[in-house]
N, C-alpha and C positions, 0 to 999 in steps of 0.2 A: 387722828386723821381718819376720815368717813371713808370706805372705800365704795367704788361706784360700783354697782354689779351689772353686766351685759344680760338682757334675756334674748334665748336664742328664738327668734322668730318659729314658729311652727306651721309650717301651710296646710291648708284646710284639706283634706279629703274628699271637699265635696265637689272640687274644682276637676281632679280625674274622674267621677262618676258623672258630671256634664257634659266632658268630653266623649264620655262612651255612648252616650244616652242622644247626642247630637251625629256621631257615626254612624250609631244603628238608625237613628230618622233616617240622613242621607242614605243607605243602603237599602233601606224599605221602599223609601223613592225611588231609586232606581230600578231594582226588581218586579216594584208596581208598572213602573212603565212597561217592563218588557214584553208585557201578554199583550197582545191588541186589542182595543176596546169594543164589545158587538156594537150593532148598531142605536145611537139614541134611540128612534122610533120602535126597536125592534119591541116586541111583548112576546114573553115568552108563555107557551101554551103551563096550564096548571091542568098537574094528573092526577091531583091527591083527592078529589071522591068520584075516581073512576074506581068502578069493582076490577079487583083483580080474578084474572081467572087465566087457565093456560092458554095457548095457540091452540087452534081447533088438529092440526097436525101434527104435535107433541106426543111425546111418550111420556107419560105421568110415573112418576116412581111412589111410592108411598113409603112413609117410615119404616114396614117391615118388609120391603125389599117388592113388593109385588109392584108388577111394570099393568099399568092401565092405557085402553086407548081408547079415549069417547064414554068414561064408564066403567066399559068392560075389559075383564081382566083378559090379559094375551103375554105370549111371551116375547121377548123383545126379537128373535129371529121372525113370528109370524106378522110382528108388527111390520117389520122391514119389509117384506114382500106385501103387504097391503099397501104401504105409501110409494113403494118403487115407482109405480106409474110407468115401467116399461124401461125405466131409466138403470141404467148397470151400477153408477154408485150413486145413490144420493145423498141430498144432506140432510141430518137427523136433529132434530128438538126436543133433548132432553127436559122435562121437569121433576127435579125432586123436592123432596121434601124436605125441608130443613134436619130434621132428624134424622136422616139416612146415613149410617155411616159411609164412611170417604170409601172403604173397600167395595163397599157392596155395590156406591154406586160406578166403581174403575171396573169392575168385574161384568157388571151390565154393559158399560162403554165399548170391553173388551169383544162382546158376543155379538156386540152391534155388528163392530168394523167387521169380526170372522165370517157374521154375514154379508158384507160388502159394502156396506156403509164409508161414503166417501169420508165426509165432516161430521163430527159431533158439535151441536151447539147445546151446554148449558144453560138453562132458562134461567134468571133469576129475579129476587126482585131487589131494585134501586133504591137507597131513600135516600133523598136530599132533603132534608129538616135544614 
């Protein structure tokens, strides 16, 4: 007498990775929506061969710690009383240099304000590749 044997069905695997894979679509679609779209017609301005160079009212930092204004070397208090303009705090444009340690430039920041420096603004540069 033959005996009949059952094979157990085995479901694919690739049936839960569809369904994960058609989640993540819907959620992308939805999160895609949620930013508001600019305008069709808008065009956006292209800044990639403008020369870069500081604010003409910046305080230039260089990698070894020396603060520049237009050039010439100065210290970051005589800087501040040159740009005050009559004004009690104003606000400052730092630029450093990429290589400047993070101390040396908190320490310059620090001498700003002790001179009355309202705001510090860090200058930097952007890149959107």
């Amino acid at each position: 007498m033959a005996r009949h044997v059952r094979h157990k069905r085995v479901s694919e695997p690739t049936i839960a990775l569809i369904n994960i894979v058609f989640l993540m679509l819907i959620f992308f679609l939805i999160a895609g929506s949620i930013a508001p779209p600019l305008q069709p017609d808008l065009t956006l301005v292209s800044t990639r061969d403008l020369a870069g160079r500081e604010p003409p009212d910046a305080l230039v930092i260089a990698a070894d710690g020396r603060s520049l204004y237009r050039g010439a070397e100065i210290t970051p208090e005589a800087f501040l009383e040159q740009v005050a303009d009559g004004s009690e705090a104003p606000e400052i444009r730092i630029v450093p240099d990429r290589d400047l340690p993070a101390a040396q430039l908190l320490k310059i920041g620090r001498a700003l304000q002790q001179a009355g420096a309202a705001k510090l603004f860090v200058v930097t540069e952007r890149g959107l590749e």
